[in-house]
C-alpha positions as CSV (number, residue, x, y, z in Angstrom):
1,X,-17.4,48.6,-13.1
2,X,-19.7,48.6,-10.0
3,X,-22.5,46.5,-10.4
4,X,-25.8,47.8,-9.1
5,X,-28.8,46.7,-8.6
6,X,-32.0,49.4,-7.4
7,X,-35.1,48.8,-5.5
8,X,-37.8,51.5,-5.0
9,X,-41.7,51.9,-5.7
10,X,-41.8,55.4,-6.3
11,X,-41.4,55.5,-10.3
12,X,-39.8,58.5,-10.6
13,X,-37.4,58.2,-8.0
14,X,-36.2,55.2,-9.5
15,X,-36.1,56.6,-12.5
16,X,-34.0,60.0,-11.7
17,X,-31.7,57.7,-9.2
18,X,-30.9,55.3,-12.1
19,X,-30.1,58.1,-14.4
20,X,-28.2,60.0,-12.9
21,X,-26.0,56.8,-11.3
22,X,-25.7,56.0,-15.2
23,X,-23.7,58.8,-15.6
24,X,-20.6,57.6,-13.9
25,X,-18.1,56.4,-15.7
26,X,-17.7,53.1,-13.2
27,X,-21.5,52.5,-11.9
28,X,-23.7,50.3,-14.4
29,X,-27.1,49.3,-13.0
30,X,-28.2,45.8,-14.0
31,X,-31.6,46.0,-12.6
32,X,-34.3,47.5,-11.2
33,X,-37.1,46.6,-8.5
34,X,-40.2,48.2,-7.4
35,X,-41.0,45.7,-4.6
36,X,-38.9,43.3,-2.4
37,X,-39.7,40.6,-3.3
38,X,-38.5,41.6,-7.4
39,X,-35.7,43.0,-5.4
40,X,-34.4,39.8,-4.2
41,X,-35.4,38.4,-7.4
42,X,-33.0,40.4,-9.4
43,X,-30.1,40.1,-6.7
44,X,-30.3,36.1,-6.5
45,X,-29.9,36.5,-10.3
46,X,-27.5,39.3,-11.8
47,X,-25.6,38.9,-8.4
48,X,-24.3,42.6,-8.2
49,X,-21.3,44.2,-6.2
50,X,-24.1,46.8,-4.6
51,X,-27.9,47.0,-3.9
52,X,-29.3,50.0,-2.4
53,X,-32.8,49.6,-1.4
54,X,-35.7,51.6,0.0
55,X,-37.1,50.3,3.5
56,X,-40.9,50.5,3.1
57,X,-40.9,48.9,-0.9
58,X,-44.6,46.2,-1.5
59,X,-44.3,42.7,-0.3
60,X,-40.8,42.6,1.6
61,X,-39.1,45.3,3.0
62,X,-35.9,46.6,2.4
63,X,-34.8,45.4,6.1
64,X,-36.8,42.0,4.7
65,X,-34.4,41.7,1.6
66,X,-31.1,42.8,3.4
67,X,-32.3,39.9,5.9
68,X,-32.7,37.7,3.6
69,X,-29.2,38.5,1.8
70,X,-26.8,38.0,4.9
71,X,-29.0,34.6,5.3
72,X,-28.1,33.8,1.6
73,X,-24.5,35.2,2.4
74,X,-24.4,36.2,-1.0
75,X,-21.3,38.6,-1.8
76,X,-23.6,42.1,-2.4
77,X,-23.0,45.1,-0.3
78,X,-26.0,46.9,0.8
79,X,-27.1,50.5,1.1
80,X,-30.5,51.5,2.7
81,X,-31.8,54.9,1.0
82,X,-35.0,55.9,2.8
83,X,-36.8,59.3,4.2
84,X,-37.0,57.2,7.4
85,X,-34.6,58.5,10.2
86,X,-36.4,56.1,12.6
87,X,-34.4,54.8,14.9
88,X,-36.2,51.1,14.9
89,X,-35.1,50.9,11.4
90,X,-31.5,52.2,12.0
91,X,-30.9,49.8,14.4
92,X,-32.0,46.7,12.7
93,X,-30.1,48.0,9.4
94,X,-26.9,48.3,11.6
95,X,-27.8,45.0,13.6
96,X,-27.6,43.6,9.7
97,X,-24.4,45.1,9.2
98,X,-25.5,47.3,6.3
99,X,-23.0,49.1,4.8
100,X,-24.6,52.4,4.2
101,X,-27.7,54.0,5.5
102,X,-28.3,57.6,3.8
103,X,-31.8,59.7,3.7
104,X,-33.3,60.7,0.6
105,X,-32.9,64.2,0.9
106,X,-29.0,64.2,0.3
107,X,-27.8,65.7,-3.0
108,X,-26.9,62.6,-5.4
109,X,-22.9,64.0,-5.0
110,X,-23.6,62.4,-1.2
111,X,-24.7,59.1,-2.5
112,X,-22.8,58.7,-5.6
113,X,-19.2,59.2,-2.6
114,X,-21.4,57.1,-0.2
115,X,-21.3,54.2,-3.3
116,X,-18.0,54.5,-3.8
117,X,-16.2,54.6,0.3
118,X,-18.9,51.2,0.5
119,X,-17.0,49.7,-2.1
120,X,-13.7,50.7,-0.6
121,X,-15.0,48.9,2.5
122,X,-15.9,51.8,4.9
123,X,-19.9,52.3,6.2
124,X,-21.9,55.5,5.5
125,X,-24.6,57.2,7.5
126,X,-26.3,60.3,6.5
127,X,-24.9,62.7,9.4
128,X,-28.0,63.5,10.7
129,X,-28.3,59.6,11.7
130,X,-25.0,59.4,13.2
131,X,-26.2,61.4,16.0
132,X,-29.0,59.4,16.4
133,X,-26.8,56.3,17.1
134,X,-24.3,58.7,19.3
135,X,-27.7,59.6,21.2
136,X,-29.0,55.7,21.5
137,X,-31.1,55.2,24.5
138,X,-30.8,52.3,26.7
139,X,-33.8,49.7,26.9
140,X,-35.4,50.3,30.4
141,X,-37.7,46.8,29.5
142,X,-37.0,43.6,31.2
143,X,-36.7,40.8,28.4
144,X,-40.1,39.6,30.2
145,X,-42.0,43.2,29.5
146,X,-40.7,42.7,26.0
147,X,-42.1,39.5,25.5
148,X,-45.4,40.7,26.7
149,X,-45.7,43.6,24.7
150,X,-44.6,41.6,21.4
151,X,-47.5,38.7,22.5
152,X,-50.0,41.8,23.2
153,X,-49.2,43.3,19.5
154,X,-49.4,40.3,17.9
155,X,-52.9,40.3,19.2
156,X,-53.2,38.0,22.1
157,X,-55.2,38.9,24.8
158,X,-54.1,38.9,28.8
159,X,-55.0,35.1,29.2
160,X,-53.8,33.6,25.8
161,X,-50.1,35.8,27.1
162,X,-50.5,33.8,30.5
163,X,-50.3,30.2,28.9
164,X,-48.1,30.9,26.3
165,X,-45.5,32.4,29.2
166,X,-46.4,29.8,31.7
167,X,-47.6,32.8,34.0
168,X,-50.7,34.0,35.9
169,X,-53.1,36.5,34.5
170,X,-52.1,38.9,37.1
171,X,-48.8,39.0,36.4
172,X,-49.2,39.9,32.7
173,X,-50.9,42.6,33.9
174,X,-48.4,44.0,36.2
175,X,-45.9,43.6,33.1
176,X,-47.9,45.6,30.9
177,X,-48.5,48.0,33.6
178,X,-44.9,48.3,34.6
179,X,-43.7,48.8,30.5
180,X,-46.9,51.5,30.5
181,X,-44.6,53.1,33.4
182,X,-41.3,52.7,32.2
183,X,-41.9,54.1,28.6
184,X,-44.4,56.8,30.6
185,X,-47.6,56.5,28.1
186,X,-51.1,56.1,28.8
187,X,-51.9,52.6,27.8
188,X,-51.0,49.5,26.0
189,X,-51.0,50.0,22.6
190,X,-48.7,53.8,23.2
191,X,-46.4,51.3,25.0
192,X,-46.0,49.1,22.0
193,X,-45.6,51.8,19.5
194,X,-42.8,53.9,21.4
195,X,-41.1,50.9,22.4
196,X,-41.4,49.9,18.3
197,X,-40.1,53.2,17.1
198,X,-37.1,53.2,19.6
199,X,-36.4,49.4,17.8
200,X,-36.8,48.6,21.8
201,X,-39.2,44.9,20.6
């Protein structure tokens, strides 16, 4: 019997996945979570062969919980179910070594095979993702552009980036302007949300 525990905040998505997972003869779900935080709750506690979790679920996220399980290294396999074909989030769910990572809109014959080739010890992507990682784009950031744009999203301004980097106020600036380049937008804050959704900071 697979052991299976579900996290997701949309009620009735929950409630049709569970369900219909019911059905199989081998898949008993032990729990279910509508934020990440009850998520990891229920793992830590019923300790189940498979979670499959949303990504964007109230107070952790998916990625959160999966991070927080490898950390725990507790024995649960992972599957990230999401509409998000983003490749920031594909990349940190493969970086975690997730074992699947499938998109909502596949027919529950898709996940139900996905559930059982993770438990046989192979990975799953939805195939439209697996083109996505075929099609990866290199970085063109320096690790110092990087470390700028992080320090400028997380709200510092051009001087407070200076100190904390041990650098002059005109070099900040000819970081920022050189990421602005590379990732060919019009400012700062474009530059740190392409770079964000190609998983690039």
């Amino acid at each position: 019997m697979i052991r299976i525990v579900i996290a997701e905040d949309q009620t009735m998505l929950l409630g049709a996945m569970t369900a219909l997972l019911q059905l199989e003869d081998d898949m008993k779900i032990v729990a279910q979570a509508r934020n990440g935080l009850e998520a990891l709750a229920a793992i830590e506690k019923h300790q189940p062969d498979l979670c499959i979790l949303d990504i964007e679920l109230p107070n952790m996220t998916g990625l959160e919980v999966a991070k927080r399980i490898r950390e725990q290294e507790w024995d649960c396999k992972m599957m990230i179910v999401t509409t998000f074909a983003r490749a920031s989030y594909l990349q940190q769910a493969m970086d975690l070594k997730v074992e699947g990572y499938l998109l909502k809109d596949e027919p529950i014959e898709f996940l139900v095979e996905a559930i059982h080739k993770v438990m046989n010890g192979e990975r799953v992507l939805s195939p439209d993702l697996a083109m996505h990682l075929f099609l990866k784009e290199e970085n063109p950031l320096t690790e110092r552009e990087k470390e700028v744009l992080r320090l400028t999203k997380g709200g510092k301004t051009t001087e407070q980036i200076a100190t904390v980097l041990y650098l002059t106020n005109g070099t900040v600036r000819n970081y920022i302007s050189t990421a602005i380049q590379k990732l060919e937008v019009e400012n700062r804050h474009q530059a740190i949300q392409k770079a964000e959704e190609k998983g690039w900071i």
